[in-house]
C-alpha positions, 0 to 999 in steps of 0.5 A: 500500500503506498501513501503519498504526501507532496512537500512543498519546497522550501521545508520549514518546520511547519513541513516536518510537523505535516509529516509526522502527522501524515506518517502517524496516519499511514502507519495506521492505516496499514497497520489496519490492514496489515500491510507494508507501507511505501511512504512517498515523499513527493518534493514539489516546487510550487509555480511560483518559485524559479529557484529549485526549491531553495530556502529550506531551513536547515534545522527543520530539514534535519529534524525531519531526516532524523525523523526518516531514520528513527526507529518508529519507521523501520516498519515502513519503506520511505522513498523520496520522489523527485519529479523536479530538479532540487536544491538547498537542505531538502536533499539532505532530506531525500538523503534520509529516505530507503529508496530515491526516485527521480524524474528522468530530467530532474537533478538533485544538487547543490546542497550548500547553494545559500551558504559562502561558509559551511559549519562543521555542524552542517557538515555534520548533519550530512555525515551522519544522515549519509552513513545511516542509508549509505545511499551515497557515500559521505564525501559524495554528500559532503560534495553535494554540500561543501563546493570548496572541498574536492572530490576524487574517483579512485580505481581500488580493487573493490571498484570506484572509490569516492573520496576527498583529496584529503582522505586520499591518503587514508585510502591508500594505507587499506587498499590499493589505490590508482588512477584518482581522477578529479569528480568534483574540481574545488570550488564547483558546486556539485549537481548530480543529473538523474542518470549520474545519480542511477549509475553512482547508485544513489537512485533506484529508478527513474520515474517520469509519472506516478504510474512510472512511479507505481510501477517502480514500487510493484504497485497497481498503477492507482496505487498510490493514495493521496490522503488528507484525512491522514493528517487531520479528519475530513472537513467538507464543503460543496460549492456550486458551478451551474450555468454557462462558464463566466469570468465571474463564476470562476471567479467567485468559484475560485474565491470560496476554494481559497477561503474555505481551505486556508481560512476554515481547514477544508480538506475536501471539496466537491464541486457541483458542476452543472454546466455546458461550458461557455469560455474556454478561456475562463474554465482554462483559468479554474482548471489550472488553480485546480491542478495547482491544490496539494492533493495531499492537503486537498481532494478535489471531487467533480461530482456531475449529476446532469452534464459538464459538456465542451469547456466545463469537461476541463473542469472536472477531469481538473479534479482528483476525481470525477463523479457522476450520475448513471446518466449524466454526460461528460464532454461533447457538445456544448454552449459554444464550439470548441476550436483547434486552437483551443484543444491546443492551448488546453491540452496540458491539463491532465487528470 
């Protein structure tokens, strides 16, 4: 059984506390129904961010590390998904994690990016969470951190061996060292692609969809679960979207969506859809603030009890599911025609 939560970079303590909620909530689900559970950490970089997810607080991100690596979660197998490129102290996070999935575009890396000086308790931190996965090897990380420190690629007879230039020397008293090649020049930022991270063992596989990604886990292709009750029970509401499309109603449906969740904790929201579109345009607009809600926050329903034709089809399959009456209709003809163009500009919206 997996359960996903999407953190929202940059991590702050507010984040940690959501996953130790969400984590509660999928141990005992799974518990419930005694299975094994996948917990995937999904790292999303919001829109309106444009530099990697930076800003992470440190102290937050290795409370949650530590979090990952404790004892209460050795029932579990936590994966770390990547789906964008990241930067700052959230990969010290995806350090911590069983198992690390990435996008096939998606890198990982750097790590120190907002800091000129790097404490030794930073470095610290990255020793130590490295050393309890061993997903990547302590000066590999340390690279990740640290874009002073030089690391090397040396042949032994076990394989590539990746140290620092100053570990060199303790390499070569246990092991017979040739050939040491520059991986990472002092003072370059190290930044690893997905495929660099796959060959060097770091990621386990390479995911471009949560179907690739459930597929990877040997889970049925909707069987990943998007869960906001896990963190707090579910709290309703209904709003209504009846008529033509207009940019008033979307906008008024826009306004209570953001009211009713930030503003009074809903979690779920159904969305009465009763309509045979009208603007392309307008229902374009709703379907992509849709899209843009934490599914791991919010559950969007698009319940339909008649019809939601031409444009309002947008709408619904914008929802995380769609509901309808035995004989109501979804698609098709409408209040207005449906151009090329406007399929086109469309066409990225995807259930």
């Amino acid at each position: 059984m997996g359960f996903s939560i999407r953190l929202s970079l940059p991590i702050t303590d507010q984040t940690t506390n959501r996953v130790k909620r969400f984590v509660s909530g999928a141990m005992e689900k799974a518990l419930a129904h005694n299975v094994k559970p996948y917990l995937i950490f999904e790292f999303y970089i919001p829109p309106s961010q444009e530099d990697f997810g930076r800003g992470s607080n440190f102290g937050a991100c290795y409370e949650l590390a530590n979090f990952l690596t404790s004892a209460e979660l050795n029932a579990a197998k936590t994966v770390a998904y990547l789906p964008q490129t990241i930067q700052g102290h959230a990969v010290l996070v995806v350090l911590a994690c069983d198992d690390i999935i990435m996008a096939p575009d998606a890198a990982i890396g750097p790590a120190g990016v907002e800091k000129s000086q790097i404490s030794e308790t930073i470095r610290a931190a990255y020793r130590e969470i490295a050393g309890r996965r061993r997903k990547l090897t302590v000066p590999l990380a340390l690279g990740l951190l640290d874009p002073a420190l030089e690391i090397l690629a040396v042949q032994t007879e076990v394989g590539t061996e990746y140290v620092a230039r100053e570990g060199l020397k303790e390499l070569q008293k246990t092991q017979t060292a040739v050939s040491p090649e520059v991986f990472k020049p002092a003072g370059e930022s190290l930044q690893l692609s997905s495929k660099k991270a796959r060959d060097l063992g770091f990621v386990t596989y390479l995911a471009a969809n949560r179907r690739d990604l459930a597929q990877a886990l040997d889970l049925p292709p909707l069987g990943i679960e998007d869960d906001p009750s896990l963190e707090k029970p579910w709290k309703a509401v209904r709003i209504d979207l009846k008529g033509p499309v207009t940019s008033d109603k979307v906008r008024q449906v826009q306004k209570l969506i953001e009211d009713q969740t930030s503003r009074h904790d809903v979690n779920f929201v159904c969305l009465w859809i009763e309509s045979s579109g009208g603007s392309p345009a307008d229902s374009g607009v709703l379907a992509n603030f849709l899209l843009t809600l934490n599914p791991s926050q919010v559950r969007t329903v698009a319940y339909i009890p008649k019809e939601a034709r031409a444009d309002a089809t947008l709408i619904a399959l914008a929802c995380d599911q769609v509901v309808m009456h035995p004989k109501a209709v979804l698609g098709g003809p409408g209040a207005l025609e449906i151009s090329k163009d406007d399929i086109a500009l469309h066409a990225a919206v995807d259930p």
